[in-house]
C-alpha positions as CSV (number, residue, x, y, z in Angstrom):
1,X,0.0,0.0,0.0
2,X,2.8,2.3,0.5
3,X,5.0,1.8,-2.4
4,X,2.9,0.9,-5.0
5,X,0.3,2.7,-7.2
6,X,-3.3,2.4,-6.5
7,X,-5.2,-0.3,-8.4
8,X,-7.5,0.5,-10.7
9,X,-10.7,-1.0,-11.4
10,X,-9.4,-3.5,-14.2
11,X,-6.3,-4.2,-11.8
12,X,-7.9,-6.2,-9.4
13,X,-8.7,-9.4,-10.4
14,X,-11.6,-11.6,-9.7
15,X,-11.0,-13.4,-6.2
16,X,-10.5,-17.7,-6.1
17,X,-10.7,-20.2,-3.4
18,X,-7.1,-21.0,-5.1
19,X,-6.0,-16.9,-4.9
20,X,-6.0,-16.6,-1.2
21,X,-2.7,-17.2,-0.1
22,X,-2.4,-19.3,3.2
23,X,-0.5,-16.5,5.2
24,X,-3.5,-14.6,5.2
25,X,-5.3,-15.8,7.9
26,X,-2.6,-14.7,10.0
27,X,-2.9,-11.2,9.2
28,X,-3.9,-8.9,12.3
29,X,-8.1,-7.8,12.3
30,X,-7.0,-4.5,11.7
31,X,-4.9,-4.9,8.8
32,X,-7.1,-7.1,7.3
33,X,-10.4,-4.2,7.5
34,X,-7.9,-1.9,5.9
35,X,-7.4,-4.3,3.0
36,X,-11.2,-4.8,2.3
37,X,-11.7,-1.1,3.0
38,X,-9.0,-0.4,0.1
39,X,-11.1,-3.4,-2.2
40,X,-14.0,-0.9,-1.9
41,X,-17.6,-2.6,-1.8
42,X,-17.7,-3.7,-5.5
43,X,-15.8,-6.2,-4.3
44,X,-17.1,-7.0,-0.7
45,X,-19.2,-9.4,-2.0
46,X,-16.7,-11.8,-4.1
47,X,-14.4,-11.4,-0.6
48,X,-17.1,-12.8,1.3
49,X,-17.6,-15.9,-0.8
50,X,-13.6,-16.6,-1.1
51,X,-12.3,-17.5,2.6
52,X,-13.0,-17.4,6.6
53,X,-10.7,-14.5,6.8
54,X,-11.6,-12.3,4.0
55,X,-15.3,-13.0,5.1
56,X,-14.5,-12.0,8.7
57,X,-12.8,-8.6,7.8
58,X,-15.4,-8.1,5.4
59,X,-18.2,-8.4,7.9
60,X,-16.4,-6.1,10.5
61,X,-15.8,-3.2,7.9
62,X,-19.5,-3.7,6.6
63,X,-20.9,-3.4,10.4
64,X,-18.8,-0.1,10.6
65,X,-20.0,1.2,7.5
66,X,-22.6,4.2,7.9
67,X,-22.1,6.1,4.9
68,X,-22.3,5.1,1.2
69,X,-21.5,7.2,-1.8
70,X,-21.7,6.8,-5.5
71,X,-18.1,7.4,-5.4
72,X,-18.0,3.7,-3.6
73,X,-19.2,2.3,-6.7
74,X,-16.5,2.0,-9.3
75,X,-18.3,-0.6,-11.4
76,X,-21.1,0.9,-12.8
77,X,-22.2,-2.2,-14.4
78,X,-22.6,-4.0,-10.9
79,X,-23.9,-0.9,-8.6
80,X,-26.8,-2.3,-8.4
81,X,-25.6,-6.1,-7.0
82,X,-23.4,-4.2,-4.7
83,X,-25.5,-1.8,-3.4
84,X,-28.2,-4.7,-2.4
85,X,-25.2,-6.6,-0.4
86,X,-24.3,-3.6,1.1
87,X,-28.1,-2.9,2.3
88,X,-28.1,-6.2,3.7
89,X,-24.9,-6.6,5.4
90,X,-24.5,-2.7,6.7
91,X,-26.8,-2.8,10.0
92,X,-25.5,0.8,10.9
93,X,-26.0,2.4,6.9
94,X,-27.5,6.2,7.8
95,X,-26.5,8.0,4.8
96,X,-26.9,7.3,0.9
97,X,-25.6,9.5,-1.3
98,X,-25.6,8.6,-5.1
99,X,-25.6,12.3,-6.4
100,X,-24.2,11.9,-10.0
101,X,-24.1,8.0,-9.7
102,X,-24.5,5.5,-12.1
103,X,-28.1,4.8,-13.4
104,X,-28.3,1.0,-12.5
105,X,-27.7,1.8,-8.8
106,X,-31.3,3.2,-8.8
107,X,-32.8,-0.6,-9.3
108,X,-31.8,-1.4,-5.2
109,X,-33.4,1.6,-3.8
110,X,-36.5,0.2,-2.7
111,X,-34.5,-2.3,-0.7
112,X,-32.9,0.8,1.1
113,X,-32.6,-0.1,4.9
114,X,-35.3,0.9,7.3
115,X,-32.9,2.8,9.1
116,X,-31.8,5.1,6.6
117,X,-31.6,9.2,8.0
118,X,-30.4,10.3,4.6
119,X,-30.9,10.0,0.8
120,X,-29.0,12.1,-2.1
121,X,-30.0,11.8,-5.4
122,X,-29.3,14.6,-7.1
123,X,-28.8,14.5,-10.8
124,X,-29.8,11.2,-11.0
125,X,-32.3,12.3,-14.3
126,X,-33.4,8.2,-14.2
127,X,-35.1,8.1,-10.7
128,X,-38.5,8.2,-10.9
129,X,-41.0,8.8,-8.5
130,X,-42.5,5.3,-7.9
131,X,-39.3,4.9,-6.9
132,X,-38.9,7.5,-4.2
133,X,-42.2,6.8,-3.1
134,X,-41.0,3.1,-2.2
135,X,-38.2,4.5,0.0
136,X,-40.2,7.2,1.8
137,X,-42.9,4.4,2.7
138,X,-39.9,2.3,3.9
139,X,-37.7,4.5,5.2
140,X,-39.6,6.5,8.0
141,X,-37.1,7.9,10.0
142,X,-35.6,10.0,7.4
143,X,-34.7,13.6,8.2
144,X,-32.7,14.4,5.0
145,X,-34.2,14.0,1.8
146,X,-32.2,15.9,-1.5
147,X,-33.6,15.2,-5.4
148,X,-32.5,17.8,-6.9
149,X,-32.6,18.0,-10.8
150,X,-34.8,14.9,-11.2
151,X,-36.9,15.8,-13.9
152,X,-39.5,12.5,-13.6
153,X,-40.1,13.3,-9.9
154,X,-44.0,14.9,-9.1
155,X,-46.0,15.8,-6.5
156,X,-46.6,12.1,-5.7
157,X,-43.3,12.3,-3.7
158,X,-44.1,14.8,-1.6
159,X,-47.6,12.9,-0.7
160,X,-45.7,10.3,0.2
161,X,-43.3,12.1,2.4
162,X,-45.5,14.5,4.4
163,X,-47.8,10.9,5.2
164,X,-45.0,8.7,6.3
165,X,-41.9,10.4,7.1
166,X,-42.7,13.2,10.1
167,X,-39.0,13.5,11.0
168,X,-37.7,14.9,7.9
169,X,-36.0,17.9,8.8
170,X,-34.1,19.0,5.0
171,X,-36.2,18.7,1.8
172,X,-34.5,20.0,-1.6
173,X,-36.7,19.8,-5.1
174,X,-35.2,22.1,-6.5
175,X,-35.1,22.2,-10.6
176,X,-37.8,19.5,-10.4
177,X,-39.9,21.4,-12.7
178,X,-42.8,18.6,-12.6
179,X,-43.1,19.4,-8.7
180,X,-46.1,21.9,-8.5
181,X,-47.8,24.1,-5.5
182,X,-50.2,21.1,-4.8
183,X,-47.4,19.1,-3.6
184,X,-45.3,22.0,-1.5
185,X,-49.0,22.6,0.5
186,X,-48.9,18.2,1.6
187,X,-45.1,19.8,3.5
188,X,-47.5,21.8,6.3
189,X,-47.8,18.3,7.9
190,X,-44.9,18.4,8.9
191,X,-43.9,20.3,11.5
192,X,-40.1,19.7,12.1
193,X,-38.9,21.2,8.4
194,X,-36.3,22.7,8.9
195,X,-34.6,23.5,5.2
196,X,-36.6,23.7,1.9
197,X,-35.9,24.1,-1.2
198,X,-38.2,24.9,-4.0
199,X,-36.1,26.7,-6.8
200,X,-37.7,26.3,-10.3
201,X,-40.5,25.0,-9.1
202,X,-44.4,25.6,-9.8
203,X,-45.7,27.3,-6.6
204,X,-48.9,29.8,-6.0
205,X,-49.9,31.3,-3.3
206,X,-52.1,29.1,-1.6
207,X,-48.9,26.3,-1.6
208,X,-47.1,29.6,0.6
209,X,-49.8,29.5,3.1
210,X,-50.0,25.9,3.4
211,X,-45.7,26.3,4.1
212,X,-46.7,28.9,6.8
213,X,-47.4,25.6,9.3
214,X,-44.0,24.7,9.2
215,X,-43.2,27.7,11.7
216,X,-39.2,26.2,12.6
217,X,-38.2,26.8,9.2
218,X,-34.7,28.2,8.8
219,X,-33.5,28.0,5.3
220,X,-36.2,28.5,2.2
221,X,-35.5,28.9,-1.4
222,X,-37.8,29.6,-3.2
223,X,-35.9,31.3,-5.9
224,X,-36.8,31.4,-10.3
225,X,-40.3,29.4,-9.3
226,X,-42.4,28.9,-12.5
227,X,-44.9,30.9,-11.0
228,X,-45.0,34.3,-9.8
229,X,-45.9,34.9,-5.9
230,X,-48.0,37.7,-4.9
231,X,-46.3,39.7,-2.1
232,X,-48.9,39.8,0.3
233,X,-48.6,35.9,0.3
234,X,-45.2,35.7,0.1
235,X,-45.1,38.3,3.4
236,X,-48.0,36.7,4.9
237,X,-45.7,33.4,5.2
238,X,-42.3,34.9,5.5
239,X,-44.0,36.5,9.3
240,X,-44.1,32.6,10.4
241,X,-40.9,32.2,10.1
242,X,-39.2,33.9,13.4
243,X,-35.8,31.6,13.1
244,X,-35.5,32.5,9.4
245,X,-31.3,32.2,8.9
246,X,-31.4,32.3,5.2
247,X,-33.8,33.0,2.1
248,X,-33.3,33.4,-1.6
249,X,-35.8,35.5,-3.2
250,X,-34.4,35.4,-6.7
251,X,-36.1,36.1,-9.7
252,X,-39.4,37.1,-8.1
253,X,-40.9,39.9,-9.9
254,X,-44.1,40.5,-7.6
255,X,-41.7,40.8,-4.5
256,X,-41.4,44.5,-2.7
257,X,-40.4,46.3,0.3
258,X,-43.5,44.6,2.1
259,X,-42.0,41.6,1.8
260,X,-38.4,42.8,3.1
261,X,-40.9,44.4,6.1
262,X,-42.3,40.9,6.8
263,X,-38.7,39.0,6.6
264,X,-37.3,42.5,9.1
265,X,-39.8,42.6,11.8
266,X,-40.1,39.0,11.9
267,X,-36.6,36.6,11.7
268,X,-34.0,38.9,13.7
269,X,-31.6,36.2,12.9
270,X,-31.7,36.5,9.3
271,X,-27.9,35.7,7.7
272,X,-28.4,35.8,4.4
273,X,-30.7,37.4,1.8
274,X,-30.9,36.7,-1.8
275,X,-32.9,39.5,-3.5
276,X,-31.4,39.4,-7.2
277,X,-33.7,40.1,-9.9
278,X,-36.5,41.2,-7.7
279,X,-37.3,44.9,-10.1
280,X,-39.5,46.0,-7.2
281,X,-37.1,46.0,-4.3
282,X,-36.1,49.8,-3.0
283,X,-32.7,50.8,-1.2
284,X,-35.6,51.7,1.7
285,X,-36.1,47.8,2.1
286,X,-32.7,46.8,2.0
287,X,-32.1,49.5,4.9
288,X,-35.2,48.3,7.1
289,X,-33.4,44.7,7.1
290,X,-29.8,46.3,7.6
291,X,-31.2,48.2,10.8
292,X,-33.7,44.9,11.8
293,X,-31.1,42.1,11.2
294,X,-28.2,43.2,13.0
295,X,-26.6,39.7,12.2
296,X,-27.3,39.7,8.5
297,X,-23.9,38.2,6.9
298,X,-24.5,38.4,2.9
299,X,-26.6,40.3,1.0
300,X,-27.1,40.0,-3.0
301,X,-28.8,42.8,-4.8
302,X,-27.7,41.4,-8.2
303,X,-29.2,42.0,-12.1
304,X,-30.8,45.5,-10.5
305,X,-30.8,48.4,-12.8
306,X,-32.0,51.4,-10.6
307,X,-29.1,50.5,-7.8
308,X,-27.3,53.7,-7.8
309,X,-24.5,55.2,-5.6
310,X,-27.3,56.4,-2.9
311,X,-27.6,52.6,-2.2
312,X,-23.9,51.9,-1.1
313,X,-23.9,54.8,1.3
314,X,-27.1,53.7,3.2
315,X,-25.2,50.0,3.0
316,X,-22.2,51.5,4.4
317,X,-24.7,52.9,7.6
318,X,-26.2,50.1,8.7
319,X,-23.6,47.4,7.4
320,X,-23.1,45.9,11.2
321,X,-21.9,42.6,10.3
322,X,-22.4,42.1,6.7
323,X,-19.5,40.3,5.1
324,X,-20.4,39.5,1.4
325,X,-22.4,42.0,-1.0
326,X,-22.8,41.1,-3.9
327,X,-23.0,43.9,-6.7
328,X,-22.9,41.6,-10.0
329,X,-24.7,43.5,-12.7
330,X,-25.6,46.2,-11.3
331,X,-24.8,48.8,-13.7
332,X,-26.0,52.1,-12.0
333,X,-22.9,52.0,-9.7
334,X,-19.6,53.8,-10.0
335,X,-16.0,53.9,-9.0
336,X,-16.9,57.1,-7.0
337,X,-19.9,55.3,-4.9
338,X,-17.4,52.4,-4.1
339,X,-14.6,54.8,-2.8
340,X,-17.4,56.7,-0.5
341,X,-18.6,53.6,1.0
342,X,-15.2,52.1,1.3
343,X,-14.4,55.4,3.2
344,X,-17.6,55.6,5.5
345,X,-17.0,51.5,6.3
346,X,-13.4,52.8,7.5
347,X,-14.5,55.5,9.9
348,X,-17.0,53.3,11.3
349,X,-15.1,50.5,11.7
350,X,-11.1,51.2,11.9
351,X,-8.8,48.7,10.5
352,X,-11.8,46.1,10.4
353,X,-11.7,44.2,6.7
354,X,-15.3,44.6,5.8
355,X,-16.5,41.9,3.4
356,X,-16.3,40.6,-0.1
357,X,-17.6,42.2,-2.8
358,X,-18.9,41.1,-5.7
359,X,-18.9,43.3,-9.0
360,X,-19.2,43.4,-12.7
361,X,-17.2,46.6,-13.0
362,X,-13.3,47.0,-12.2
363,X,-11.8,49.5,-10.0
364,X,-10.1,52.1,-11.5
365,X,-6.3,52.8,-11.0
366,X,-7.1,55.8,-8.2
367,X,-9.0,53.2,-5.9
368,X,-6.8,50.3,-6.3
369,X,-4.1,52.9,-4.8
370,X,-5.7,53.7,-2.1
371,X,-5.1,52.5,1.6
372,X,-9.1,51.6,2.1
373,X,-9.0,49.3,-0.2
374,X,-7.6,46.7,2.4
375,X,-10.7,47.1,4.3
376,X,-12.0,44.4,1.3
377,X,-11.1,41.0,1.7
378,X,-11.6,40.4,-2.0
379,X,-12.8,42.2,-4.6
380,X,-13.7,40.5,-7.7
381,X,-14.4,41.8,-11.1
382,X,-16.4,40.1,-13.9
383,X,-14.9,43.0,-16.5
384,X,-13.0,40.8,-19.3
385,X,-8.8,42.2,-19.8
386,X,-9.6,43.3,-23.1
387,X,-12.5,45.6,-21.3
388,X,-11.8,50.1,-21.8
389,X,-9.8,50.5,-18.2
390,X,-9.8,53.9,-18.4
391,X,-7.1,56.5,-18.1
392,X,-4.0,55.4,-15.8
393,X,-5.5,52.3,-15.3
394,X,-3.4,49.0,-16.0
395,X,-4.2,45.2,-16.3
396,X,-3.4,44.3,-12.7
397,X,-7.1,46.4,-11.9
398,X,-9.0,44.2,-12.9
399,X,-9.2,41.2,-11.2
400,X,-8.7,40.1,-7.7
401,X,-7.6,42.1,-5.2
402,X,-5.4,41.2,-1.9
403,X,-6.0,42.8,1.6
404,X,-2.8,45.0,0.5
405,X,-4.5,46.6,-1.8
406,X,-2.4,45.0,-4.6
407,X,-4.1,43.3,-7.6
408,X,-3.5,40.1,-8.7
409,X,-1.4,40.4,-12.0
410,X,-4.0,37.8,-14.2
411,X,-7.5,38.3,-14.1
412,X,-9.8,35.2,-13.2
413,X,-13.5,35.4,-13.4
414,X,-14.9,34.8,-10.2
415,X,-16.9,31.5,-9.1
416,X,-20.4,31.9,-9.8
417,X,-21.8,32.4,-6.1
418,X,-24.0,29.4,-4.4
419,X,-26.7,30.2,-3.0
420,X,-29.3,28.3,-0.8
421,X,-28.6,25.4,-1.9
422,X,-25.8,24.7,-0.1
423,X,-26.6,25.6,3.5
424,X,-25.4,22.6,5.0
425,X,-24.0,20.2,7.3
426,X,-22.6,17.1,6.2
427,X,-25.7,15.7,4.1
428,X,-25.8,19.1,2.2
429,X,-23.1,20.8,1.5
430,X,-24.3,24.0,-0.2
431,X,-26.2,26.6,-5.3
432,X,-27.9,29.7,-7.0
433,X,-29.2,28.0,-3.7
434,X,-28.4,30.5,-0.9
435,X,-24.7,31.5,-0.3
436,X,-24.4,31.6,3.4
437,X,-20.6,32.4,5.0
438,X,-21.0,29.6,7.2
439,X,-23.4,26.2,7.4
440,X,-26.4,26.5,8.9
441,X,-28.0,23.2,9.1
442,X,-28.9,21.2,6.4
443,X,-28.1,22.6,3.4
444,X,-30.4,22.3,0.9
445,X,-31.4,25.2,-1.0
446,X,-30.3,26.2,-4.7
């Protein structure tokens, strides 16, 4: 194991009665779990039938096994056998991840342990929901429960899960475009939701008030949906929601400063707040949350047109703790609106780096000179090289800057930011979900 290459999957040959070598046996316990942990379960199953060793370490790793990935599965033509060995040997499986897996591990779901706490199963465009269903009827105890981008999936999941599992703590079906606002309003059964995420999909307004019951909600995403939510339901649902950490609001046309009213009075723990693409939002909103939310962390005001200068300078009174804004987009902003903000963020907070900041126009040569601009963690720039600088200004402006106030000398485009989606521990890590600067939970939202 130390001095030789890993094996590959067409490496390790099929294991024989006449393979095993006699020494084996005398192998330590230890030793012998790290070999069949190295094997990886495609092969559990031929170690088990080959000698009383190998079938004892396999049966010790497969009792400590409590996590299974699609990452396990290197042999995507026998997921599916492995997968069923592994549900019945693995007494302490509690989380199943096949995000991105092979399609033939979807045949052994519905023989998923009764014990299973988690399922992943995002991008798996094969599953269907007679599938899920099976699992959520067999599987009760679930509290995580992710299918996001699984086109064939309906509102007959969701029946299934608000009747049978009451524990589930983290729902994401988001991008599941055949998920409507009938199936959302089954989720006010259950009362311990905790993260939900609904990007893409096709809500109304009743389906908000039905969400409304599930009053410990701390993540919602309810970004892009097909259908346009009126404000007065959307802040009508939003006010039952008093440990509200982090919501994404993207791409809803109808939402206004009532609804930024709703989200202010009511979750004073708010952390993160996705507002892009909402036409109707005012700088007077953003304030109201600024002063209400004193522990607001990241803020995105993205793809807004009338965001002017004026903005930044009420940001820069009432920032508090706010670590990320994001400005992509927003083209009513200007060099001389940064430096002012930059300046009022120094006097109120000395030698204190501020936050990141996100924006689709590069600083000119005059800011990135200036001492304040160490008050900036990073400042990234979506401007191309080829991009008019300006007078004075040279290549190493655009880009990303250090807390030195130096750029870097190539430009990179910066990561598109997550969003919801990944406000997570463990089971979801993480997309545009909500971008949160830490985990909060489960992360589920897109």
């Amino acid at each position: 194991k130390q001095g030789r290459p890993a094996l590959g999957m067409s490496d390790v040959p099929a294991l024989e009665m006449s393979d095993v070598p006699p020494w084996l046996s005398t192998l330590p316990l230890e030793v012998g779990v790290e070999i069949i942990q190295c094997l990886g379960l495609d092969h559990c199953r031929q170690a088990a039938m080959s000698c009383s060793a190998l079938r004892t370490w396999t049966a010790v790793y497969l009792n400590s096994v409590r996590a299974v990935s699609s990452r396990d599965l290197r042999d995507h033509q026998k997921a599916a056998c492995a997968l069923r060995f592994c549900f019945r040997r693995c007494r302490s499986l509690k989380d199943l991840d096949l995000r991105d897996g092979p399609a033939s591990s979807l045949a052994a779901l519905h023989q998923a342990p009764s014990g299973l706490l988690s399922l992943n199963v995002e991008g798996c465009s094969m599953v269907t929901s007679a599938m899920l269903i099976d699992v959520a009827y067999r599987c009760r105890h679930l509290h995580t429960f992710i299918v996001r981008r699984c086109p064939r999936v309906d509102d007959s999941v969701l029946y299934a899960l608000a009747a049978s599992c009451y524990a589930l703590r983290a729902l994401s079906v988001s991008e599941c475009t055949s998920v409507t606002g009938a199936g959302v309003a089954a989720l006010g059964r259950l009362a311990v939701l905790r993260d939900v995420g609904l990007r893409l999909c096709a809500l109304h307004g009743p389906s908000m008030h039905a969400l409304a019951h599930c009053r410990g909600l701390r993540c919602l995403d309810v970004g892009h949906t097909k259908g346009l939510l009126p404000a007065s339901c959307m802040a009508y649902a939003l006010r039952s929601f008093p440990h509200l950490r982090a919501l994404s609001l993207q791409g809803q046309k109808l939402v206004d400063d009532s609804v930024l009213a709703a989200v202010s009075d009511t979750a004073a723990g708010l952390e993160t707040l996705i507002c892009s693409r909402c036409p109707q939002v005012t700088s007077a909103g953003i304030v109201r949350v600024l002063q209400r939310c004193r522990g607001l962390r990241h803020l995105a005001i993205c793809h807004l047109a009338h965001v002017q200068d004026s903005w930044l300078v009420a940001i820069a009174e009432h920032h508090g703790a706010l670590e990320r804004l994001d400005l992509m987009r927003c083209d009513g902003i200007t060099s001389g609106g940064l430096r002012k903000m930059l300046s009022m963020c120094e006097d109120r907070a000395p030698g204190r780096a501020m936050m990141d900041i996100q924006v689709h126009q590069p600083l000119d040569a005059q800011i990135a000179a200036e001492a304040r601009i160490r008050l900036l963690r990073t400042f990234a720039s979506t401007a191309s090289p080829t991009t008019a600088r300006g007078p004075g200004a040279t290549a190493g402006d655009h880009g990303r800057l250090n807390g030195s106030g130096r750029a870097s000398p190539t430009w990179r485009r910066p990561r598109r930011p997550r969003m919801l989606e990944d406000v997570g521990s463990g089971a979801f890590v993480a997309a545009p979900s909500i971008i949160t600067p830490r985990r909060l939970g489960v992360g589920v939202l897109r």
